[in-house]
C-alpha positions in Angstrom: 17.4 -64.8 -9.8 18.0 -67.2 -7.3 18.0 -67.6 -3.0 20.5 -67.2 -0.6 20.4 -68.8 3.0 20.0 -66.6 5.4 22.5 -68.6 7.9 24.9 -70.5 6.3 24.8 -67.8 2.6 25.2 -70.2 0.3 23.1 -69.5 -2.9 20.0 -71.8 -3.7 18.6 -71.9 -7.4 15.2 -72.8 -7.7 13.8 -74.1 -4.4 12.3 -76.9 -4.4 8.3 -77.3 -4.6 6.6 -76.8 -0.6 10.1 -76.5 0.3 11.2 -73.8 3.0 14.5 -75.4 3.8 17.9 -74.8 3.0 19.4 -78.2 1.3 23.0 -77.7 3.1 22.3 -76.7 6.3 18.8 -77.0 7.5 17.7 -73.2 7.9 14.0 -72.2 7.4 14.9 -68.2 6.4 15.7 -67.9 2.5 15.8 -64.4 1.0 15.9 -63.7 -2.9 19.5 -62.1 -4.0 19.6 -58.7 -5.4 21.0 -57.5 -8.6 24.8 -56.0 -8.2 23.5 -53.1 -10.4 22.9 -49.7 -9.2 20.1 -47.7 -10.2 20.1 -44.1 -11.4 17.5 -42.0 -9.9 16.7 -38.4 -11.3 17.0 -35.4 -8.4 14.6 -33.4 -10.5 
């Protein structure tokens, strides 16, 4: 599961060790992508 940045949303693989920066454009804010798959909840 990788990162996206949170300004210019490009995806980030691994970031790098003590690092809190986005390597294209700069941004501090990196948020870990979610799965595409929907979960199935029981209503019981």
């Amino acid at each position: 599961m990788g990162y996206m940045c949170a300004h210019c949303k490009k995806e980030i693989k691994v970031p790098e060790k003590n690092s809190t920066r986005c390597p294209y454009c700069g941004y501090r804010v990196l948020a870990k992508k979610r799965s595409s798959l929907a979960k199935e909840v029981s209503t019981k």
